[in-house]
C-alpha positions in Angstrom: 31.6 188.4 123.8 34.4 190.0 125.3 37.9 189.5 123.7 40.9 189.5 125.8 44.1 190.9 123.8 47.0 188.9 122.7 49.4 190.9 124.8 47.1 190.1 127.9 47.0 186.6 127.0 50.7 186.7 126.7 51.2 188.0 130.1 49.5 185.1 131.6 52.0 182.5 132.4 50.2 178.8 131.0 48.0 177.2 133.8 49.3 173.8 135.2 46.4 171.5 136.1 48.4 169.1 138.4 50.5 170.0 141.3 54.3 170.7 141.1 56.1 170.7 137.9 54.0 168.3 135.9 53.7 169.2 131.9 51.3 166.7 130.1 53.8 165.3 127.1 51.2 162.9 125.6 50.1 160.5 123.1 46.4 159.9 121.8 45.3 156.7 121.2 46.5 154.0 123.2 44.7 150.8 123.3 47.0 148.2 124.8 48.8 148.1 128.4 52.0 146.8 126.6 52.3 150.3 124.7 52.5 152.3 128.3 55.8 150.8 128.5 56.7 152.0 125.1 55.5 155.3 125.7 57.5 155.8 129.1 60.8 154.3 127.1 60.2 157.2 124.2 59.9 160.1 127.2 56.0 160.8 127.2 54.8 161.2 131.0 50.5 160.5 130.0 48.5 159.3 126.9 44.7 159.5 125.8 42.7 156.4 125.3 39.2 155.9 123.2 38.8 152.2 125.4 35.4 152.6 126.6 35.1 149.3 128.5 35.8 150.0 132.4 37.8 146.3 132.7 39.8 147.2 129.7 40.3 150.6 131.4 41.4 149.3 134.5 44.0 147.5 133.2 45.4 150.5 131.8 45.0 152.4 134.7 47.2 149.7 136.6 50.0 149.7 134.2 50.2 153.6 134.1 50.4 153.5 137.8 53.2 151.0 137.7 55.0 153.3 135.1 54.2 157.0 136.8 51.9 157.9 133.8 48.5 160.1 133.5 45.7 159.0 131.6 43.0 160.9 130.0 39.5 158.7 129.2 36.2 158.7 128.5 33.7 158.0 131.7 31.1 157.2 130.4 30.6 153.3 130.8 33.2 153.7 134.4 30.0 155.8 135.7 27.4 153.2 137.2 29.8 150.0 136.6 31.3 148.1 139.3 34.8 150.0 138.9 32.9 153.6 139.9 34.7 153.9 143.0 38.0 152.6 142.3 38.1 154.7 139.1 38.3 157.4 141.7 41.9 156.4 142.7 43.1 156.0 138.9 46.2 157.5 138.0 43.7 160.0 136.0 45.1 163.8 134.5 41.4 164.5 133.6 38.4 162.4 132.4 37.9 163.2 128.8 34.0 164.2 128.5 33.5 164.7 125.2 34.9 164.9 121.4 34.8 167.9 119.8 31.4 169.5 120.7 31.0 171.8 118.4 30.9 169.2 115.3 28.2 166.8 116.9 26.2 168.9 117.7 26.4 169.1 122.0 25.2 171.9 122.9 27.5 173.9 125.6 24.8 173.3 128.3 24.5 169.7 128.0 28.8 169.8 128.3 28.1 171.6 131.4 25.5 169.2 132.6 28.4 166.5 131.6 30.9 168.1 133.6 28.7 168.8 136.9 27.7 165.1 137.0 31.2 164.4 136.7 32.6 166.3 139.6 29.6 165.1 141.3 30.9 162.0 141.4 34.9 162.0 141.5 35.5 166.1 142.7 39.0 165.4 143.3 39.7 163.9 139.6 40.1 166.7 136.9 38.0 167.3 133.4 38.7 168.2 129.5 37.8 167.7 126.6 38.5 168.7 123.0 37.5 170.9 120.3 38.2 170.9 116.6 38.7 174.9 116.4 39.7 177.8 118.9 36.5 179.4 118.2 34.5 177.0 119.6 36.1 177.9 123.1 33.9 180.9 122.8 30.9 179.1 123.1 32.3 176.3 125.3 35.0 177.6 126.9 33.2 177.6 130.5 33.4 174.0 130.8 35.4 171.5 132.5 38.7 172.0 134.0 41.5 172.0 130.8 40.6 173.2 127.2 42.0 170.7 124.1 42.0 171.7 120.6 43.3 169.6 117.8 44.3 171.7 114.6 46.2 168.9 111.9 47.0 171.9 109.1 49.3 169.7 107.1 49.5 169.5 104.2 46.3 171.8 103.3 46.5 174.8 105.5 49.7 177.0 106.7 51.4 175.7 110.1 50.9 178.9 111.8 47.3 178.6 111.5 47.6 176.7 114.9 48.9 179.5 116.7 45.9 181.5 116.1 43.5 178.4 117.2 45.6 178.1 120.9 45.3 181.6 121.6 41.2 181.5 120.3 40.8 178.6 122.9 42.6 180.4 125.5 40.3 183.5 124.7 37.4 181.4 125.6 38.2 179.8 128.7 39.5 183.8 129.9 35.7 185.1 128.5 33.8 182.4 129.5 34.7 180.8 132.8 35.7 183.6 135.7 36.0 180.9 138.5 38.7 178.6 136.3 40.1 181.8 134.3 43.5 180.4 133.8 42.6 177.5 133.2 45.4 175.1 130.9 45.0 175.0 127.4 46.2 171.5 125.9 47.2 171.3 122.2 46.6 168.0 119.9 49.0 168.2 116.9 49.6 166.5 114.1 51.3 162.8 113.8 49.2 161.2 111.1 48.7 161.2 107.3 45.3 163.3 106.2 45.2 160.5 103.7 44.1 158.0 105.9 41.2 159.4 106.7 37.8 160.9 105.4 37.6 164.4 103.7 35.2 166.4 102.7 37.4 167.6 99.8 36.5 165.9 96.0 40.3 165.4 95.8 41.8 163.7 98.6 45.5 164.9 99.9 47.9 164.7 102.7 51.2 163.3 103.9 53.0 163.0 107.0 54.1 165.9 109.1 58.3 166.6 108.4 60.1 166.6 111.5 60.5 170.1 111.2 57.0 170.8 110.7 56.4 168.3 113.9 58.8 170.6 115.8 57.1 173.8 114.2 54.3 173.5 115.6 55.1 172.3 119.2 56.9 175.0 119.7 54.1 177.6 118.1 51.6 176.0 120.6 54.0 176.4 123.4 54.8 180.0 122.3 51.2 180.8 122.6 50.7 179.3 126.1 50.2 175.7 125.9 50.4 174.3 128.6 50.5 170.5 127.8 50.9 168.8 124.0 49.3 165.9 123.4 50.1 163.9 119.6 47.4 162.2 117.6 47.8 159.2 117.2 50.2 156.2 118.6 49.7 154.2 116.0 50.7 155.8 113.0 53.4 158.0 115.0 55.2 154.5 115.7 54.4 153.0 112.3 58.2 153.6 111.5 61.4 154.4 113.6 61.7 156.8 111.6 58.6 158.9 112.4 58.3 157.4 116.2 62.3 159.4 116.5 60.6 162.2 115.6 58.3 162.6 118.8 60.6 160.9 121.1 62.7 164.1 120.2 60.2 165.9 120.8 58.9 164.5 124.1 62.6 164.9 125.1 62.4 168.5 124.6 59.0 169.5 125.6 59.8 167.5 128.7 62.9 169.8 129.9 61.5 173.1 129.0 57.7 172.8 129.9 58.0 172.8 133.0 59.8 176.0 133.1 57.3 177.8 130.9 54.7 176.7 132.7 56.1 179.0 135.9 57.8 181.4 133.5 57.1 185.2 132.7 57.2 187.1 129.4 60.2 188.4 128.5 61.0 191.3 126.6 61.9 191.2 122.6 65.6 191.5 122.1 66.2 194.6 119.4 67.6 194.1 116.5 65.7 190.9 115.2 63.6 190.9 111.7 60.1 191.6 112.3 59.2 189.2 109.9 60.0 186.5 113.1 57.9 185.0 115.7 59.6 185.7 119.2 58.6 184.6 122.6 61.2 185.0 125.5 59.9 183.7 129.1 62.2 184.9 131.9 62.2 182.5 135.7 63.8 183.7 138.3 66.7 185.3 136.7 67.6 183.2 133.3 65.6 184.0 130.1 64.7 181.1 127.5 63.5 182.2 123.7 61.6 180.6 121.0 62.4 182.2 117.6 60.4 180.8 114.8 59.8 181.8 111.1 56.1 181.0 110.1 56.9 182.7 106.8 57.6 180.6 103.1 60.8 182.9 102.5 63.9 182.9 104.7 64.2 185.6 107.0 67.2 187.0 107.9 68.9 186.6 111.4 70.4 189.4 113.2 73.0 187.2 115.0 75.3 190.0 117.0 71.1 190.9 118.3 71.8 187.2 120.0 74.9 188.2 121.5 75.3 185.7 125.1 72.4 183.7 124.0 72.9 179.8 123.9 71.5 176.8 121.7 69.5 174.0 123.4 68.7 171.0 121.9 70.9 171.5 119.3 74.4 169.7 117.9 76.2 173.0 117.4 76.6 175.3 120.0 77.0 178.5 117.7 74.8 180.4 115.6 77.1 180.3 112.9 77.6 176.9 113.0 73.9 175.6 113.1 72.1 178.1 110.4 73.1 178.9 106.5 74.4 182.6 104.9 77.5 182.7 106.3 78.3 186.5 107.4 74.5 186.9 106.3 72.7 184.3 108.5 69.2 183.5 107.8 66.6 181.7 109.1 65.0 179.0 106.6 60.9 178.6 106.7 59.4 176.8 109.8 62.6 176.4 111.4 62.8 177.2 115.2 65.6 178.0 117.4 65.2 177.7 121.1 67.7 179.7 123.7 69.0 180.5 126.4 70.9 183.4 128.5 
């Protein structure tokens, strides 16, 4: 299996699979046509359903057309019903073939079979599906048209655990397919509570992501070339205002700057900054935007005359030494992430 490196991976601005500046911004799980509305009010542009039933599908296709949403869905029981052909004209970001692969057991070769019969059918409608760990892109990487990995590390494993996985699944589709080799890479993060669901573990744990391990870990996956984010699920993400504020922020965010990624170039490491941080600047014709982020436990400390004429976005303050802690001796506290601009 050939590897490709990090830095090569790095230099390969993230794929787009639609036309023009679309950046999936998504939420798994939606099962009713009333929540598209809620969806488009919180700043989310497409969602994921599990709705097998082609009636019950339609009628979500309808009201994401009426809102100017995508949809990703299974189509399994669309193929050979009496909706086939109009299924063709849904507003459809890819048909979702299978659910993590790897874990039950379908074999790569019967996901390409999937995917062929597929395309056979709707050629002009994209594919995915998702995988429960970067390192099953090696294996199945050659399939379909957009790569998904979910990766929910809290609270058992360390957030930047996730970065490693999208760069893995990334790997695969670059090793694995050579006719789709930049082909987008969409991450599933966390918005639900490990408790609420089965473990293999004797002693069952888990809570809700923070905000700020929510934002973490968007901006790690965007970092390492993301090029859509999709939260699981809607049900528990809007359980509370509280937690539904939390990806609204987000949406707003990712929704602004995606776009821009998605057509940017790598940048080059301003000097100065602790090694200790995770740095990713993206330059598009002619301004230069930078995620900082410190995947470490300790605080790390931030250089900021390194930031000289670099701005805040999508914060309250507009100055460094306004928005972090240390005073003279500014600091960056665990999983906190700064994004910039020139």
């Amino acid at each position: 299996m050939k590897f490709i490196p990090l830095l090569a991976l790095l230099a390969l601005p993230p794929a787009g699979l639609n036309a023009g500046d679309f950046f999936p911004v998504c939420m798994y799980g939606i099962t009713q046509p009333a929540e598209l509305k809620v969806l488009k009010d919180g700043g989310f542009n497409c969602f994921q359903t599990y709705e097998p039933a082609p009636e019950k599908l339609a009628a979500l296709a309808a009201e994401a057309g009426r809102l100017d949403l995508k949809m990703v869905a299974s189509p399994d029981k669309v193929l050979g019903s009496p909706l086939e052909k109009e299924a063709k004209r849904w507003p459809v970001l890819a048909w979702y073939l299978y659910d993590e692969p790897e874990i039950h057991r379908f074999s790569p070769a019967s996901l390409a079979e999937l995917d062929k019969k597929v395309k056979a059918w709707s050629p002009r409608q994209k594919t995915a599906f998702v995988m429960g760990e970067g390192m099953a892109a090696l294996s199945y990487g050659a399939a379909a048209d957009a790569l998904m990995v979910d990766w929910y590390p809290v609270p058992h494993l360390r957030l930047e655990s996730l970065g490693q996985q999208v760069t893995l699944t990334r790997q695969g589709g670059m090793a694995l397919d050579k006719e789709r080799p930049g082909k987008p890479v969409w991450a599933v993060l966390q918005a639900f509570n490990w408790l609420e669901y089965p473990q293999r573990r004797a002693k069952r744990i888990g809570r809700f992501p923070t905000a700020e391990e929510a934002r973490f870990m968007t901006y790690l996956s965007l970092a390492r070339g993301a090029a859509g984010v999709f939260y699981f699920k809607y049900s528990d993400a809007a359980a509370s205002p509280e937690r539904w504020r939390i990806f609204t922020d987000l949406a707003a965010e990712v929704r602004r700057l995606g776009p821009l990624l998605a057509k940017a170039k790598p940048g080059e490491r301003p000097a100065g900054l602790d090694p200790a941080l995770d740095i990713t600047v993206f330059r598009h014709w002619g301004r230069k935007r930078i995620i900082i982020l410190n995947p470490s436990y300790a605080n790390v400390p931030l250089n900021a005359a390194a930031l000289k004429g670099w701005r805040p976005l999508f914060e309250r303050k507009r100055y460094l030494e306004e928005l972090l802690p240390g005073g003279s001796n500014l600091y960056l506290p665990p999983y906190r992430v700064l994004v910039l601009e020139d």
